[in-house]
N, C-alpha and C positions, 0 to 999 in steps of 0.2 A: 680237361684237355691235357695231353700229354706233353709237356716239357724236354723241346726238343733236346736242351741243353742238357736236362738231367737227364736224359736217352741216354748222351752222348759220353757222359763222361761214365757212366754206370757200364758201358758198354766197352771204353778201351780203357779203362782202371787196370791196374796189374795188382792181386792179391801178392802176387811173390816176384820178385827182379827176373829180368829178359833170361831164359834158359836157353844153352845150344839145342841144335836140335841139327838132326842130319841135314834138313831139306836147306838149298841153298839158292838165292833168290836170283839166276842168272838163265834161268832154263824158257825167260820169254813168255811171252801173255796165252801163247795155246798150251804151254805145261799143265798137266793134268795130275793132282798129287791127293790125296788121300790127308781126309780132314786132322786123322790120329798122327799123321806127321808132319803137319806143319804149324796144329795149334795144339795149346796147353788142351788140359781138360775143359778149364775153369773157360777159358777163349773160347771153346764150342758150345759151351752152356750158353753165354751173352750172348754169340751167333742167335743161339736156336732160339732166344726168347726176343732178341731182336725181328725174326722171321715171322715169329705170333704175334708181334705189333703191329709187324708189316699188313698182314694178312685179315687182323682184326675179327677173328672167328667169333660167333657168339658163347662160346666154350673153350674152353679149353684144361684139359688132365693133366698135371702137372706131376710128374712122378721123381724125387731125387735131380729136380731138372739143376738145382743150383749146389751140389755137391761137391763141386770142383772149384767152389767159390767161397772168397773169405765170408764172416758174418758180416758184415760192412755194406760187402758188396751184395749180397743175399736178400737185407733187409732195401734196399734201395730198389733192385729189379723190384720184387717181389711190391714194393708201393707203389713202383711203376708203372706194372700190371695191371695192379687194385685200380687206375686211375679212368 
């Protein structure tokens, strides 16, 4: 069974401290923005395998999915996964 809690912290974990980033949080709930600019790499990675948890496919191809992610945080989705 999946551990919510361990979903949760393996999913907002920060490999490296909060970066600036252009996108600025004032633009309102129908702002429409492009995933490469408002999250890290390593943030879209945990998105996407948060999305395959979601979804619970009987398969799934896992290709460089956690490359943007420290080993820490790598070995924890990835057991997560396995689960």
């Amino acid at each position: 069974m999946l551990s919510r809690f361990a979903l949760s912290v393996a999913l907002t974990s920060k490999a490296s401290p909060l970066q600036d980033t252009e996108y600025d949080d004032h633009h309102g709930w129908d702002h429409v923005a492009q995933w490469e600019d408002v999250l890290s790499l390593g943030e879209q990675q945990r998105l996407a395998i948060a999305r395959l948890l979601h979804h619970r496919p009987k398969f799934a191809i896992l290709d460089e999915c956690t490359s943007g992610c420290s080993a820490a945080i790598e070995k924890q989705l990835y057991d997560i996964v396995a689960e």
